[in-house]
MDAnalysis code that builds the backbone (N, CA, C; Angstrom):
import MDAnalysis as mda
import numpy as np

u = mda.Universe.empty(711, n_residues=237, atom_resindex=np.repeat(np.arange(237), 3), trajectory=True)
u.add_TopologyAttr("name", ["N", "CA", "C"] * 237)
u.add_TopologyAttr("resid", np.arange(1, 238))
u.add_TopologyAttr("resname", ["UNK", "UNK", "UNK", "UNK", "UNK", "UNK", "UNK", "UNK", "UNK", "UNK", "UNK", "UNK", "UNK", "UNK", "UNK", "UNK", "UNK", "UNK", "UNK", "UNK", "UNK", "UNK", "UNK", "UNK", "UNK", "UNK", "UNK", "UNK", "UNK", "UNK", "UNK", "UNK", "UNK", "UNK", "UNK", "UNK", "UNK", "UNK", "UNK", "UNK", "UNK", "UNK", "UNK", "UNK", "UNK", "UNK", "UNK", "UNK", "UNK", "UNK", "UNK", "UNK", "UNK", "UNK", "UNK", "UNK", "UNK", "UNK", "UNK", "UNK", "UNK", "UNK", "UNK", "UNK", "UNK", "UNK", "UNK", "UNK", "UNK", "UNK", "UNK", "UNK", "UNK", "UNK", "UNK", "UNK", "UNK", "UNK", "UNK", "UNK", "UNK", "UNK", "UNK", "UNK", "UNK", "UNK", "UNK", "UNK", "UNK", "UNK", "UNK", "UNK", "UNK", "UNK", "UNK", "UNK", "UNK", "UNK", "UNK", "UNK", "UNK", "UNK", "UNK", "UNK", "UNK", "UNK", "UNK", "UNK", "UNK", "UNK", "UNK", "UNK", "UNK", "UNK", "UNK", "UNK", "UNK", "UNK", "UNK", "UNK", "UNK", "UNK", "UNK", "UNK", "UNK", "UNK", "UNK", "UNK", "UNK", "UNK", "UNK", "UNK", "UNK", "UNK", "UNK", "UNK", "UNK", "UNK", "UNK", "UNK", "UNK", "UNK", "UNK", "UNK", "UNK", "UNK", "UNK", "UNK", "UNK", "UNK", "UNK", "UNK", "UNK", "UNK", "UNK", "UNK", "UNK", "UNK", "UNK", "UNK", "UNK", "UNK", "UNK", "UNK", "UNK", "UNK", "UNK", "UNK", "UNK", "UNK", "UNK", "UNK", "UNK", "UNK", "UNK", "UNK", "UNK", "UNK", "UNK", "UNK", "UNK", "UNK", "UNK", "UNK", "UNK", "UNK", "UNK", "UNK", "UNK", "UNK", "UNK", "UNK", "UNK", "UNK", "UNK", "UNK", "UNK", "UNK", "UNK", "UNK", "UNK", "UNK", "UNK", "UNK", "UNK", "UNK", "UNK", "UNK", "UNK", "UNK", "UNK", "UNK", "UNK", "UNK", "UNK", "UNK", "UNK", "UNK", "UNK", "UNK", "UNK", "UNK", "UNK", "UNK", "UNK", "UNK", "UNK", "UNK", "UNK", "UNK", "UNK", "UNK", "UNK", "UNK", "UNK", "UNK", "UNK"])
u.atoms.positions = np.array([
    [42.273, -141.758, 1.817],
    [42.389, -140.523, 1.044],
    [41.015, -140.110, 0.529],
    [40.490, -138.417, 0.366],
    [39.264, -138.259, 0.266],
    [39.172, -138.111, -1.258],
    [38.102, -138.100, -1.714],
    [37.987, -137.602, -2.853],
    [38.763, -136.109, -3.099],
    [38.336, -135.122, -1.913],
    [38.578, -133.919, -2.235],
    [40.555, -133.829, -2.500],
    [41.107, -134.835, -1.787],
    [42.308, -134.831, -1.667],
    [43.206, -135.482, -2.973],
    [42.637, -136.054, -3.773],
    [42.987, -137.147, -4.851],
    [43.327, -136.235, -5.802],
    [44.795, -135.933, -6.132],
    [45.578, -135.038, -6.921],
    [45.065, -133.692, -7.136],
    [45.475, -133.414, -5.429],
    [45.509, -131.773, -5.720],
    [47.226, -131.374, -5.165],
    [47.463, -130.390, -5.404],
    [48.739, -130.091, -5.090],
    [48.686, -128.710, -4.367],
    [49.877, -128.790, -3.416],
    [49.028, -127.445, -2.605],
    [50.827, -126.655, -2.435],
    [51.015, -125.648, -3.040],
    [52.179, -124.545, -2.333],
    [51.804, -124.259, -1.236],
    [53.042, -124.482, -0.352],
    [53.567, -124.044, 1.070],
    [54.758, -123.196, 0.851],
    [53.921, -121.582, 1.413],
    [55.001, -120.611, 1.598],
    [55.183, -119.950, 2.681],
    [56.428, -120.145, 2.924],
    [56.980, -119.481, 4.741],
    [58.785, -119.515, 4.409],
    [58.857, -119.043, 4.745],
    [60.535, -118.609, 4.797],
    [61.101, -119.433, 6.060],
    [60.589, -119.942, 7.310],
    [60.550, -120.927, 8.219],
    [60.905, -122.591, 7.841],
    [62.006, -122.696, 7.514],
    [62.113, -124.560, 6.740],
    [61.670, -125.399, 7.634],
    [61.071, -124.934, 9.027],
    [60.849, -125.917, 10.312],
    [58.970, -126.603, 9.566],
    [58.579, -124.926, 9.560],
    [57.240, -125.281, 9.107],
    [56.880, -125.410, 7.819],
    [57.526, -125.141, 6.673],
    [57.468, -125.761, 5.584],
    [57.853, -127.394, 5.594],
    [58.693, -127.641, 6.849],
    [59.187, -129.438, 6.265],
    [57.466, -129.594, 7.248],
    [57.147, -129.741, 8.318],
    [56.137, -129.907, 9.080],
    [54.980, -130.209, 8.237],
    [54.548, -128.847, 7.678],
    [53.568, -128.731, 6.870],
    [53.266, -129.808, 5.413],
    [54.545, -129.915, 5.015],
    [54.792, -131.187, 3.603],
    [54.682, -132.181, 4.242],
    [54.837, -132.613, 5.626],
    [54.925, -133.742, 5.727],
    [54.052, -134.362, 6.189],
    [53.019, -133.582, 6.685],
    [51.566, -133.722, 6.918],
    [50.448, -133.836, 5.599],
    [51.173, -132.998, 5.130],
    [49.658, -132.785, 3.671],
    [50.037, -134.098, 2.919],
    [51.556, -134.514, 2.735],
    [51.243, -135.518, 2.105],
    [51.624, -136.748, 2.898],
    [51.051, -136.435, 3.766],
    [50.235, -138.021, 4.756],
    [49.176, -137.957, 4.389],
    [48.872, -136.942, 4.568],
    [47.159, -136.513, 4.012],
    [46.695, -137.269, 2.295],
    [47.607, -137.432, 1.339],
    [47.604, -137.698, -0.014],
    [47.938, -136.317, -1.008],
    [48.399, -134.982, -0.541],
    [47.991, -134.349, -0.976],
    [49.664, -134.192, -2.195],
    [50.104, -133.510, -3.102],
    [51.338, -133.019, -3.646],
    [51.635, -132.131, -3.205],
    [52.933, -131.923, -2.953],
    [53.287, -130.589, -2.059],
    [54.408, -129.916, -3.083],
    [53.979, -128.538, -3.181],
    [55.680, -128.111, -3.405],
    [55.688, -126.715, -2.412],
    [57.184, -126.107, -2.184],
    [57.441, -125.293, -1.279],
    [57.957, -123.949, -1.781],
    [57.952, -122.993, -0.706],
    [58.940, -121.569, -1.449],
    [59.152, -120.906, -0.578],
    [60.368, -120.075, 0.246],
    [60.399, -119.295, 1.041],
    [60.951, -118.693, 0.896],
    [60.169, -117.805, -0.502],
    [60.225, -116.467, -0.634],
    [59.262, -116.055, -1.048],
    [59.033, -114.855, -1.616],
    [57.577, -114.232, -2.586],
    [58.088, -114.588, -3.490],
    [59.118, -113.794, -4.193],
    [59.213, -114.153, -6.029],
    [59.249, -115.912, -6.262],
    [59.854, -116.601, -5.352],
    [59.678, -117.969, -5.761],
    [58.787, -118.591, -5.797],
    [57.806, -117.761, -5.122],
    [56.371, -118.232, -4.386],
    [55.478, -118.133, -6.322],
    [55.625, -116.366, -6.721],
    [55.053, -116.747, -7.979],
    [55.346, -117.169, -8.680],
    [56.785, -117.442, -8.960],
    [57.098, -118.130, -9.628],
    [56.310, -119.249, -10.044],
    [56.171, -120.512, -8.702],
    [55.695, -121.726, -8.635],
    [54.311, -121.261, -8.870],
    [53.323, -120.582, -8.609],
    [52.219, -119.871, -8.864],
    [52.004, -120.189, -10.282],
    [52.659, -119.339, -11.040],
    [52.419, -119.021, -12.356],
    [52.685, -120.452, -13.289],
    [53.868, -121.083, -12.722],
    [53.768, -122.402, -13.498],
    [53.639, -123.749, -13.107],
    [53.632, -123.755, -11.818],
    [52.582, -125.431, -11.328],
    [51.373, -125.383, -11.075],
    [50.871, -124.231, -11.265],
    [49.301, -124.018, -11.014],
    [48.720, -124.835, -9.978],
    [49.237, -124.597, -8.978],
    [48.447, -125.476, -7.429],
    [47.345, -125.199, -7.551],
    [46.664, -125.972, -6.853],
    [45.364, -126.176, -6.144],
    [44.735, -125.153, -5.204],
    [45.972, -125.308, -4.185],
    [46.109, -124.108, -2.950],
    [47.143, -123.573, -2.884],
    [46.961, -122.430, -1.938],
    [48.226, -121.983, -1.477],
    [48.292, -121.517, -0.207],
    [49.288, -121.919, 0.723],
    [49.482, -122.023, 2.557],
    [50.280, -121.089, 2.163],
    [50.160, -119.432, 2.733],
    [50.748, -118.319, 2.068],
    [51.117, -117.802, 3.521],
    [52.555, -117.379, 3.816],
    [53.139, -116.389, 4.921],
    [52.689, -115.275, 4.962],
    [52.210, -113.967, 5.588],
    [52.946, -113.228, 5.144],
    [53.731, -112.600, 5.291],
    [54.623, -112.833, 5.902],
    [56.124, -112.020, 6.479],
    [57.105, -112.623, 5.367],
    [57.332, -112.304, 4.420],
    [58.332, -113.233, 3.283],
    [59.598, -112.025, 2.958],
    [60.477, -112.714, 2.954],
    [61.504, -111.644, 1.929],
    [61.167, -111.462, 0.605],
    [61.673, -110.082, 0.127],
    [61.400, -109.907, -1.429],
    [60.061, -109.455, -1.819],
    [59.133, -110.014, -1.644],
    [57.938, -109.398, -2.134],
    [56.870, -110.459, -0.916],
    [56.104, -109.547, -0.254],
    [55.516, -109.924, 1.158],
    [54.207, -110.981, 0.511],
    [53.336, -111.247, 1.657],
    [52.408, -112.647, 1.335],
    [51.164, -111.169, 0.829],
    [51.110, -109.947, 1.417],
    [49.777, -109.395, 0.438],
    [49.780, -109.080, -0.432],
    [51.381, -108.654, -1.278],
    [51.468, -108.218, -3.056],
    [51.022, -109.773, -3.136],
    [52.055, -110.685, -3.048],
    [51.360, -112.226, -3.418],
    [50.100, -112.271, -3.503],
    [49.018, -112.361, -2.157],
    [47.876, -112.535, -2.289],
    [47.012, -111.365, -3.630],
    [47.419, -110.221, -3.709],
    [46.957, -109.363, -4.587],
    [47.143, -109.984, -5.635],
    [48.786, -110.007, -6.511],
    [48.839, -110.425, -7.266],
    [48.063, -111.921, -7.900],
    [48.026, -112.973, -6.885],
    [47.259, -114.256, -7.150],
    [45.953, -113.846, -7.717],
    [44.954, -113.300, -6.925],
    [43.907, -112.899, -6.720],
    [43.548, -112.307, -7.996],
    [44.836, -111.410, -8.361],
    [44.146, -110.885, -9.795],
    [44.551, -111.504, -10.684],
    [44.871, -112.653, -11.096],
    [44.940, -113.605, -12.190],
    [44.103, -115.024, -11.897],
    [44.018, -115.315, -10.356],
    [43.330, -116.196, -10.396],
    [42.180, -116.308, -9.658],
    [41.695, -117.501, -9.245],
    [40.885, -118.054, -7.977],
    [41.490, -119.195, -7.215],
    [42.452, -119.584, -7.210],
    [43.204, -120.275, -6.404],
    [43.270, -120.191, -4.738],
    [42.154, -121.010, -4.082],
    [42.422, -120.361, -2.504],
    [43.683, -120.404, -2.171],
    [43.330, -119.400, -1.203],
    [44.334, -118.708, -0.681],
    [44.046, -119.076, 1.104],
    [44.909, -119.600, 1.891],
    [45.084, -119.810, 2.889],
    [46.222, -119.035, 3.754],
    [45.659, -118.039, 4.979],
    [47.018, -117.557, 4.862],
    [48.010, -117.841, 6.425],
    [48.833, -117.444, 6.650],
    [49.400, -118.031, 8.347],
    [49.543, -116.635, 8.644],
    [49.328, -115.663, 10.005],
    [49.713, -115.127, 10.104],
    [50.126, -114.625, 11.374],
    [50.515, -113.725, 12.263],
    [51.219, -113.791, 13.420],
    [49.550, -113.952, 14.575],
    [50.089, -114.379, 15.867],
    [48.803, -114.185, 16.871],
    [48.528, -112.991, 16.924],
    [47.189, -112.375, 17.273],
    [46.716, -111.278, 17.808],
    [47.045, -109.952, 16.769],
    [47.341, -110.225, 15.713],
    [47.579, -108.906, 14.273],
    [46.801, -109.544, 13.620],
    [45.307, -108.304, 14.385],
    [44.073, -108.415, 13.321],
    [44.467, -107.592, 12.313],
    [45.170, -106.875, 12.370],
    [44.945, -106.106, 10.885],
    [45.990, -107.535, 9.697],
    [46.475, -108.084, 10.402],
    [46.749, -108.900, 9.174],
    [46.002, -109.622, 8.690],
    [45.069, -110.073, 9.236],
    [44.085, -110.884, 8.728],
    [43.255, -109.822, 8.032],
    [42.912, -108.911, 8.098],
    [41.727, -108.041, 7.797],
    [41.997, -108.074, 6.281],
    [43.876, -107.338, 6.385],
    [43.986, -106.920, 4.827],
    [44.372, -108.107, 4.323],
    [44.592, -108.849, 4.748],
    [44.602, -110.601, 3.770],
    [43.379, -110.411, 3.444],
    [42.610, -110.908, 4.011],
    [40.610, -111.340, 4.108],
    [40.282, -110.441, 2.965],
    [40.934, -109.133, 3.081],
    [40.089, -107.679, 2.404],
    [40.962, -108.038, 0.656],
    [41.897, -108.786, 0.736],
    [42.951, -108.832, -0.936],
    [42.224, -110.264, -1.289],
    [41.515, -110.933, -0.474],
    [41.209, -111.767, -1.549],
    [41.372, -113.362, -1.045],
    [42.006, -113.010, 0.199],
    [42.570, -114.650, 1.008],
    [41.203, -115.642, 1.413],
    [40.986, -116.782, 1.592],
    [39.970, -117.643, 1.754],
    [39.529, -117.783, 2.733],
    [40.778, -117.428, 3.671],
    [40.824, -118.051, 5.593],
    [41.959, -117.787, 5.885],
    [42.441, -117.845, 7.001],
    [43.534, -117.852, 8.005],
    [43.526, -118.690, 8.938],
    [44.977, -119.145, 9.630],
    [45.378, -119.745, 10.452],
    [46.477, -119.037, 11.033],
    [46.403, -118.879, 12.656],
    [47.259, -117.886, 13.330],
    [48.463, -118.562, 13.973],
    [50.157, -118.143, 13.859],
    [50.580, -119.097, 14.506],
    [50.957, -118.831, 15.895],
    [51.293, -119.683, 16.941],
    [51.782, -121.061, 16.453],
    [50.340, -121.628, 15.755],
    [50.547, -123.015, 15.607],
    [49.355, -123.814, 14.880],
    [49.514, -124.745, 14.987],
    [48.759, -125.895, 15.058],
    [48.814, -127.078, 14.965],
    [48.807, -127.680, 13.593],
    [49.703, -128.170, 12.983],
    [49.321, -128.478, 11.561],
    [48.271, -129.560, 11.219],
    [47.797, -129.954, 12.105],
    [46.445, -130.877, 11.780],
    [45.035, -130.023, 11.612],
    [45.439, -128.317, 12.293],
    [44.559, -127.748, 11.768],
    [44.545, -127.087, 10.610],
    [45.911, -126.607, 9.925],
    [46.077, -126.494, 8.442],
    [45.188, -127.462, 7.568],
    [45.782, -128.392, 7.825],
    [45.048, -129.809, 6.944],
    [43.599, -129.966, 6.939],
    [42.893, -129.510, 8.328],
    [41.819, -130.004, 8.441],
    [41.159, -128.597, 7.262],
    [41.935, -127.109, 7.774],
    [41.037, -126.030, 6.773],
    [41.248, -125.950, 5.336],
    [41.930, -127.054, 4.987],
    [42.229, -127.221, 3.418],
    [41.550, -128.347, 3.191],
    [41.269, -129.043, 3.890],
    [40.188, -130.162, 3.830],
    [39.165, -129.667, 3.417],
    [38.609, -128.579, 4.442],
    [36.780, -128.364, 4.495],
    [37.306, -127.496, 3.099],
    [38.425, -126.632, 2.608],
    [38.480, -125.809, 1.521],
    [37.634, -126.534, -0.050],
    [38.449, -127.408, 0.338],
    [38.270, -128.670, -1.008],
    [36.660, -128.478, -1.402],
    [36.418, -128.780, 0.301],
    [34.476, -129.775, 0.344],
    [33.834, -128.605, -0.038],
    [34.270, -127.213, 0.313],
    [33.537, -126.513, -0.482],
    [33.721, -126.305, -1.394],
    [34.620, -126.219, -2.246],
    [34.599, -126.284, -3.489],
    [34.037, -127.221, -4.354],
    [33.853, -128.575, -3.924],
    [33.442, -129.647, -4.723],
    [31.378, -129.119, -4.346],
    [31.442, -129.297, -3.473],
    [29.958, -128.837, -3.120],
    [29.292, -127.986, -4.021],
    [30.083, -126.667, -4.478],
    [29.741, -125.557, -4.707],
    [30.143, -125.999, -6.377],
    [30.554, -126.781, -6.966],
    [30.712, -127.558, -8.311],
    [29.248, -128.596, -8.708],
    [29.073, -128.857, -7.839],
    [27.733, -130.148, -8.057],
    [26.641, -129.338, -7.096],
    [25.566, -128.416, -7.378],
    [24.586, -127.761, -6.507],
    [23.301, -128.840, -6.736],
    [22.694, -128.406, -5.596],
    [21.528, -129.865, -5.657],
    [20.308, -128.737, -6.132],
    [19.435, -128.927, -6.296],
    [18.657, -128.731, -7.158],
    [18.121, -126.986, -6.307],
    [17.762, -127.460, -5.278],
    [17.368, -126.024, -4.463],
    [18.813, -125.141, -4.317],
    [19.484, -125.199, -4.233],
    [20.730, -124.617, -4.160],
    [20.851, -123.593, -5.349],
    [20.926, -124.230, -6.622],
    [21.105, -123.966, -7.406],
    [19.673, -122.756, -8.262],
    [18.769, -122.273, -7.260],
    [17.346, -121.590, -7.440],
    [18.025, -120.162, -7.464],
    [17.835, -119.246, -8.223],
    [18.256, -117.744, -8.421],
    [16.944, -117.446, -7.313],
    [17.752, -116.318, -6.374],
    [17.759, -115.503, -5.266],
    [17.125, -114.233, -5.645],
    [15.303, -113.334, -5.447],
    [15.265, -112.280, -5.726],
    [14.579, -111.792, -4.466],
    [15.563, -110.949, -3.945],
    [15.330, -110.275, -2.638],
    [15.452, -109.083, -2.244],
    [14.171, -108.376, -2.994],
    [14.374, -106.190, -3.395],
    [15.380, -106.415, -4.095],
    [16.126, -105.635, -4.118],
    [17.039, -105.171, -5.734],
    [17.989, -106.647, -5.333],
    [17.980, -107.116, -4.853],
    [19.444, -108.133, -5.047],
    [18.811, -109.191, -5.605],
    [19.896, -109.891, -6.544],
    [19.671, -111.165, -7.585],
    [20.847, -111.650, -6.793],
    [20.623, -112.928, -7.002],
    [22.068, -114.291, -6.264],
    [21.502, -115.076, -7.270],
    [22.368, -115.781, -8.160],
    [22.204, -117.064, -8.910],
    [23.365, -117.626, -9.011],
    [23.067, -118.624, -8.128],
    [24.634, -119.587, -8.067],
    [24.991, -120.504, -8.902],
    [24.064, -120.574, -9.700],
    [24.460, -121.236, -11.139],
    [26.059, -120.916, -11.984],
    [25.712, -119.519, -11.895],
    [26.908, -118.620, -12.443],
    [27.500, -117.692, -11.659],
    [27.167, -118.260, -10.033],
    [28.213, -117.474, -8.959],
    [27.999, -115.785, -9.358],
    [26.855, -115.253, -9.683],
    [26.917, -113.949, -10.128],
    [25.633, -113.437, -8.986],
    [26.165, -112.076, -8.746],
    [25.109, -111.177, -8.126],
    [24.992, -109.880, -8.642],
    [23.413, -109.253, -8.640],
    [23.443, -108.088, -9.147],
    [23.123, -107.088, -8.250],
    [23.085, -106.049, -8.021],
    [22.569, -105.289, -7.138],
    [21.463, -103.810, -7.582],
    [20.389, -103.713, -7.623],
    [19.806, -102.522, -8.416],
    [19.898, -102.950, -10.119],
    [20.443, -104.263, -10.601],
    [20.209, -103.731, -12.074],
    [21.981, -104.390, -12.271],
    [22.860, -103.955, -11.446],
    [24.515, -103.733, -11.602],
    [25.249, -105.171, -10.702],
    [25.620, -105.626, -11.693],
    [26.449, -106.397, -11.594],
    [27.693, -106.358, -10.339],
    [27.837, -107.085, -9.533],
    [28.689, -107.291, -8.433],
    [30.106, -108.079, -8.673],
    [31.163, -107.826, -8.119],
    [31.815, -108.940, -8.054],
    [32.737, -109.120, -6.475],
    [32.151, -110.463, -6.384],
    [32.434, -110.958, -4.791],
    [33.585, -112.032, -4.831],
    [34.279, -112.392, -3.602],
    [35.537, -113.103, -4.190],
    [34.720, -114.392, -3.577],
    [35.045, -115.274, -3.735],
    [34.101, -116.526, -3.711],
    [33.340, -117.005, -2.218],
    [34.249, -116.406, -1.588],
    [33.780, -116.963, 0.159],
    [33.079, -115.622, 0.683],
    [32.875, -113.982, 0.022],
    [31.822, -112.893, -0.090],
    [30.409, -113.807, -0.718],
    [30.596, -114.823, -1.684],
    [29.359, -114.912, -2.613],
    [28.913, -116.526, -1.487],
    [29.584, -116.874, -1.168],
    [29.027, -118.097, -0.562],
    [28.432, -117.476, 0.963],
    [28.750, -116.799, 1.557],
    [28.629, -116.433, 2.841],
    [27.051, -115.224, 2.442],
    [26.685, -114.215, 1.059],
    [25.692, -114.034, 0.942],
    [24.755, -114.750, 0.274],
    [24.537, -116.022, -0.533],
    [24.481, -116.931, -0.745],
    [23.640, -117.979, 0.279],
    [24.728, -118.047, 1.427],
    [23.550, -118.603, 2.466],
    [22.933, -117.742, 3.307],
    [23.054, -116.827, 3.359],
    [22.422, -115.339, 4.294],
    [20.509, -115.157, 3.625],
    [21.632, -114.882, 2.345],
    [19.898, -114.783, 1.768],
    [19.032, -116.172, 1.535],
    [19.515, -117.095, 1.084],
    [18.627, -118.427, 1.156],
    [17.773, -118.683, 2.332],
    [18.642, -118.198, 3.649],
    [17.348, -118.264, 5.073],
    [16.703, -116.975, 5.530],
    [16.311, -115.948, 4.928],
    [16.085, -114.707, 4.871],
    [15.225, -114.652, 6.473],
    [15.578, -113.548, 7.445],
    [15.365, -113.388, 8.130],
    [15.704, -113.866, 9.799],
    [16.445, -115.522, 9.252],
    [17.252, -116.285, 9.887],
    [18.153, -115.850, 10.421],
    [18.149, -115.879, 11.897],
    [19.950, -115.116, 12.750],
    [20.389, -116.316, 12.241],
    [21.823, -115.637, 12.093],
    [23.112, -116.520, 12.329],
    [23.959, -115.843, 13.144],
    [24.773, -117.179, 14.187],
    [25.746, -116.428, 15.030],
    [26.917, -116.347, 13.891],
    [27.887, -116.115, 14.631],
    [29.430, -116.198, 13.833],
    [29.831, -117.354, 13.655],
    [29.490, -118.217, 15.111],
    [29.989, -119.716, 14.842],
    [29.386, -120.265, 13.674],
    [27.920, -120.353, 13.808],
    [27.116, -121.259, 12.610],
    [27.334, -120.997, 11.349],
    [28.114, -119.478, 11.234],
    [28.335, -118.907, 9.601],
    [29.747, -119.767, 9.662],
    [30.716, -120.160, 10.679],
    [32.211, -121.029, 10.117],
    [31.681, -121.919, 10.001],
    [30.831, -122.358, 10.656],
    [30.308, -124.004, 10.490],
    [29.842, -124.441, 9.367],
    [28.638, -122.936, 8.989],
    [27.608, -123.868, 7.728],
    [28.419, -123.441, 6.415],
    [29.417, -122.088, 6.081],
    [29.548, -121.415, 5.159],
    [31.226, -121.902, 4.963],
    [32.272, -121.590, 5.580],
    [33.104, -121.794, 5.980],
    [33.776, -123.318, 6.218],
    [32.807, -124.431, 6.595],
    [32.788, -125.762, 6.632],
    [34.115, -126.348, 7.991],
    [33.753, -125.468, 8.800],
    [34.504, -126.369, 10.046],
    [33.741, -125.409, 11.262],
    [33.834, -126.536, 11.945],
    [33.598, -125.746, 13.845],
    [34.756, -124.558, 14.309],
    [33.570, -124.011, 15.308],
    [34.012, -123.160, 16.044],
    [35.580, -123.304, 16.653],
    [36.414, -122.026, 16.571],
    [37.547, -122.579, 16.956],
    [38.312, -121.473, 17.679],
    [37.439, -120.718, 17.909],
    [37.787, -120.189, 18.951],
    [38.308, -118.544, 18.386],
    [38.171, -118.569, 17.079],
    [38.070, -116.808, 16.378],
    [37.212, -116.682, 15.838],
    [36.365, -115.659, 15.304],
    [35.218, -115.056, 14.576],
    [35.546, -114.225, 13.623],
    [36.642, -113.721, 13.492],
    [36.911, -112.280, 13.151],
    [36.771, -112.233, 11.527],
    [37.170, -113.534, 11.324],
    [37.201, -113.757, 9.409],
    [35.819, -113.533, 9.051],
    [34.502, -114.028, 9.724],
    [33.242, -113.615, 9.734],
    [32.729, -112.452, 9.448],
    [32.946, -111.566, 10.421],
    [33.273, -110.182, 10.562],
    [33.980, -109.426, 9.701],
    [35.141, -109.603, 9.083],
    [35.848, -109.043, 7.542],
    [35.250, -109.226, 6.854],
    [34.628, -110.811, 6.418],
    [33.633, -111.149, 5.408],
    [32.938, -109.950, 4.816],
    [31.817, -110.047, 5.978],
    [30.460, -109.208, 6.686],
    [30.538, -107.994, 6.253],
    [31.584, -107.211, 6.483],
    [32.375, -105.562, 6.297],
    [32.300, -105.293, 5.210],
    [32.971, -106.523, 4.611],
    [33.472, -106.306, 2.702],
    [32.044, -106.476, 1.867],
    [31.034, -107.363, 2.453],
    [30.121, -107.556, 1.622],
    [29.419, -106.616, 1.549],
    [28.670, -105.722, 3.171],
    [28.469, -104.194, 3.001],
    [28.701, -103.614, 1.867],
    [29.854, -103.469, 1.927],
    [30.714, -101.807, 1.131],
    [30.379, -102.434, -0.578],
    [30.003, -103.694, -0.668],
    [29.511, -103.877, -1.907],
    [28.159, -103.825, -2.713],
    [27.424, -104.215, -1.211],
    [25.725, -104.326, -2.057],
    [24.809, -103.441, -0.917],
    [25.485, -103.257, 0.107],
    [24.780, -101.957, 1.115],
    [24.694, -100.694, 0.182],
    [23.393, -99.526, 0.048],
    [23.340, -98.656, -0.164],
    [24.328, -97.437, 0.661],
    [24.273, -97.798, 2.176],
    [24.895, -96.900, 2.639],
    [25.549, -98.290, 3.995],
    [26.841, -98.567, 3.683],
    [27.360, -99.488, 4.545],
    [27.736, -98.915, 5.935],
    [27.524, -97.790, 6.431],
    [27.787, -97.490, 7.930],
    [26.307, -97.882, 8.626],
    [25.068, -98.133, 7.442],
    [24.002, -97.789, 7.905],
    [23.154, -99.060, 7.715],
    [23.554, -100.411, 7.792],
    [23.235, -101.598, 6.815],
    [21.815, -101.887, 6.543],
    [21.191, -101.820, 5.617],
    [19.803, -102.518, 5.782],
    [19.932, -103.606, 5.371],
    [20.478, -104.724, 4.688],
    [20.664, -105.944, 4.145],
    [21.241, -106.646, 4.730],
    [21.792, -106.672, 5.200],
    [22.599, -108.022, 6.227],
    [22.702, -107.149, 7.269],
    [21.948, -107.151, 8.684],
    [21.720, -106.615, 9.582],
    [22.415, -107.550, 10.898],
    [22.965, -106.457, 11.704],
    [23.664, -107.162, 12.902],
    [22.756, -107.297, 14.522],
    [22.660, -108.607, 14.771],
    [21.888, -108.715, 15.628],
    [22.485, -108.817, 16.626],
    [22.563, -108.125, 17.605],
    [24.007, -107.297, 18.754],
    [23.480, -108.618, 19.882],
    [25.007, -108.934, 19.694],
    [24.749, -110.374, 21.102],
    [24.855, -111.756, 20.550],
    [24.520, -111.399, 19.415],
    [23.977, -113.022, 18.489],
    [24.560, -112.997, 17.396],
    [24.292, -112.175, 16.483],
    [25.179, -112.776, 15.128],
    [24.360, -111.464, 13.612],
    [23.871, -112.209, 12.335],
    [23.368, -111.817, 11.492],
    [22.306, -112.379, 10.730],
    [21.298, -111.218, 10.255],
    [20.348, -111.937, 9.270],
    [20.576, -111.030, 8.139],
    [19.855, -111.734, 7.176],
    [19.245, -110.882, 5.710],
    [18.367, -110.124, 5.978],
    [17.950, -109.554, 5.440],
    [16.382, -108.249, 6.022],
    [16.425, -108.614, 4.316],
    [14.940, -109.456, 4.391],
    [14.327, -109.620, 3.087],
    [13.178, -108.577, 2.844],
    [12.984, -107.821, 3.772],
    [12.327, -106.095, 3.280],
    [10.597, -106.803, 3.891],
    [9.619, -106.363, 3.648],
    [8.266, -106.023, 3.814],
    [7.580, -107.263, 3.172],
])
C-alpha cells in the first residue's frame, strides 16, 4: 500500500452495479475506502457528508447528471474529480474538463487503469503539498506572476483563478520557458502517467488556460502551438 493510498476514500458513481462492484473491488485491493452511488442526488449527498478524497463520477446518471455534479462539487470544493465517460464523445470530456473535472477515463476501461489515474492523482497532489525548493520560486514572465507557494497567478496586475490541473500544467509551461512540449510529455510530466493513447484532455487544458491569461485567445502569444509537436511558453524578448 502507497503512502498516497493510506486512508483515502474515494466515491464511485455510475448507475451500472457491474462497474461500481468492479471498481470497489479493485480500489480496495488497492487499500483504498470505497463508498458508492448510482445516482446524482445520492452522489451529493455522500459528497457533502463523507467528504471523499475522490470522486469516479458518471456522467450519464438519473436525477441530476455527472456535469450539475461536477459543477456543483467544483463550486464548494477541490475534490478531484475523475470522470468515465462514453468512447469517442469529445464533447463530453470537453465540458467535464471545461466544469472543473481532473481527467477522464473512456469506457469500456480497464479498471487497473482507473486505479492507476487515481494513483498518479494522489502523487500529484502529495508532490504539489511538499515543493522542493526550486519549485516552489515565484514565476515573472512579462505580465504573468506564477507562485506556487500559494497556487496563485496574476495576469497584468489581476488576479487569476485556475482549477488546479490549469495551474499545474501553466506552472510547468512556464518553469521551461521556451521549451516544446508534445502532448504526451505534458500527460507524462504534468498529468503523472504515460501516453495512452488520447491527448485531448491536454488540448481542453490548453483552450481553457488561453481564454484566461491570453490577451486575445484566438490569437495566443503565451503558450504558443508548435504545429506537429506540441507547446511552449513564449517568455517574450
Amino acid at each position: 500500500m502507497s503512502r498516497a493510498t493510506m486512508s483515502k476514500t474515494i466515491l464511485v458513481v455510475d448507475d451500472d452495479p457491474t462497474i461500481r462492484d468492479v471498481l470497489e473491488r479493485y480500489l480496495r485491493r488497492e487499500g483504498f475506502a470505497v463508498l458508492t452511488a448510482a445516482d446524482g442526488q445520492t452522489a451529493l449527498q455522500k459528497a457533502g457528508s463523507e467528504k471523499p478524497d475522490l470522486v469516479v463520477l458518471d456522467l450519464m446518471l438519473p436525477h441530476v447528471d455527472g456535469w450539475e455534479i461536477c459543477r456543483r462539487l467544483r463550486a464548494e470544493s477541490t475534490v478531484p474529480i475523475l470522470m468515465l465517460t462514453a468512447r469517442g464523445e469529445e464533447y463530453e470530456r470537453i465540458l467535464g474538463l471545461g466544469l472543473g473535472a481532473d481527467d477522464y477515463v473512456t469506457k469500456p476501461f480497464s479498471p487497473g487503469e482507473v486505479v492507476a489515474r487515481i494513483q498518479a492523482i494522489f502523487r500529484r497532489i502529495e508532490m504539489a503539498r511538499s515543493p522542493t525548493p526550486l519549485s516552489a520560486e515565484i514565476i515573472h514572465i512579462g505580465e504573468i506572476v506564477v507562485d506556487p507557494s500559494v497556487r496563485q497567478v496574476t495576469v497584468r496586475g489581476q488576479p487569476v483563478t485556475l482549477t488546479a490541473k490549469e495551474f499545474d500544467l501553466l506552472h510547468h509551461l512556464a518553469s521551461h520557458p521556451r521549451q516544446v512540449f508534445s502532448r504526451e510529455q505534458l500527460l507524462d510530466q504534468v498529468w503523472g502517467y504515460t501516453y495512452a493513447g488520447e491527448t485531448s484532455t491536454v488540448t481542453v487544458h490548453v483552450r481553457h488556460l488561453r481564454e484566461k491569461i491570453e490577451t486575445d485567445p484566438a490569437n495566443p502569444c503565451l503558450i504558443e502551438t508548435v504545429w506537429g509537436v506540441g507547446y511552449r511558453f513564449n517568455a517574450g524578448e
